[in-house]
N, C-alpha and C positions, 0 to 999 in steps of 0.2 A: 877447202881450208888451206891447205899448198900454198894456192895461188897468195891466199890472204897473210899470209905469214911471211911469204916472200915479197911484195908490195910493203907489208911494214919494216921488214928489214932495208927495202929499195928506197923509202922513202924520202933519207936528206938526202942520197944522190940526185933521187928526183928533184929536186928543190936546188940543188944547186945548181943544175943543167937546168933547169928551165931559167934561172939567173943569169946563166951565161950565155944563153941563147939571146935573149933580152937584150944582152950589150953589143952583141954579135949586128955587123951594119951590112952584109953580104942579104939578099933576097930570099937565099934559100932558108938560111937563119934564121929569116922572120916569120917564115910562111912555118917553119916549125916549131919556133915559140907558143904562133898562135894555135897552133894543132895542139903542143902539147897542155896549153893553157887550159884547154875547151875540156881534153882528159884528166886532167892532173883531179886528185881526191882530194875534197875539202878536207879539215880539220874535221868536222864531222863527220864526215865518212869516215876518217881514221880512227873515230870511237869502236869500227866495230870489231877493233883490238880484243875490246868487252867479253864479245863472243866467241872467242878463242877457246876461253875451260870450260865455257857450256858447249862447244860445238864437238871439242876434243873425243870426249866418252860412242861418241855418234860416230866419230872416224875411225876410232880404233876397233867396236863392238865390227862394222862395215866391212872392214879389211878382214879379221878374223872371220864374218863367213864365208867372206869373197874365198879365201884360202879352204875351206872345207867343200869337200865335195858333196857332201849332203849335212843339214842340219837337222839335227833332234832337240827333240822338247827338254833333253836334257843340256843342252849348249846353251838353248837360246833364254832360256828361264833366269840361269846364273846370269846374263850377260846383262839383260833387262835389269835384274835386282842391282849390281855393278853402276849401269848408267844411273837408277836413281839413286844410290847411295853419292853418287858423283855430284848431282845437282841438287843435295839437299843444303839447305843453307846454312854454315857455320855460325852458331850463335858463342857470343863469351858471356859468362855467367860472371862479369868481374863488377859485382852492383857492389863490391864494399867500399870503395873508395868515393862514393858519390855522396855529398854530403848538401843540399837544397835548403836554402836558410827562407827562400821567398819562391812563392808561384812560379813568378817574371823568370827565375833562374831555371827552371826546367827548360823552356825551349830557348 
């Protein structure tokens, strides 16, 4: 998770060095243009930003037993209940403002 949060904070760097590389006309420049072309993360792959706050609860529960030297049914119970409270999905109850004159306008 580390890694992936630092690649998204790296990212216009990355994108600007691999631009610069591009205009660069020395050999070695190019041979790592192409290197870094072949790695660089699509925009898709950068989706998986996404999974940051669902992956979060899993990192931090992780580390907390890494830190204990033995776990109990009493640690890990609360910590389980915690992750799913984490990943349950936020609904808004704001239906009064919705006002549908025809079918067609619901979707």
């Amino acid at each position: 998770l580390l890694s992936l949060v630092s690649t998204l904070k790296l990212k216009g760097y990355i994108y600007t060095l691999e631009a610069n590389l591009v205009e660069e006309v020395d050999q070695d420049s190019k041979k790592d243009s192409q290197w870094l072309s072949k790695i660089i993360l699509t925009n898709n792959e950068y989706l998986l930003r996404d999974l940051i706050p669902i992956l979060e609860p899993f990192e931090k529960t992780t580390k907390y037993l890494e830190g204990n030297n033995y776990s109990t049914h009493s640690i890990i119970k609360p910590l389980i209940a915690e992750i799913i409270n984490n990943l349950k999905p936020e609904y808004e109850s704001n239906t009064t403002n919705i006002n549908i004159k025809k079918i067609e306008d619901i979707f």
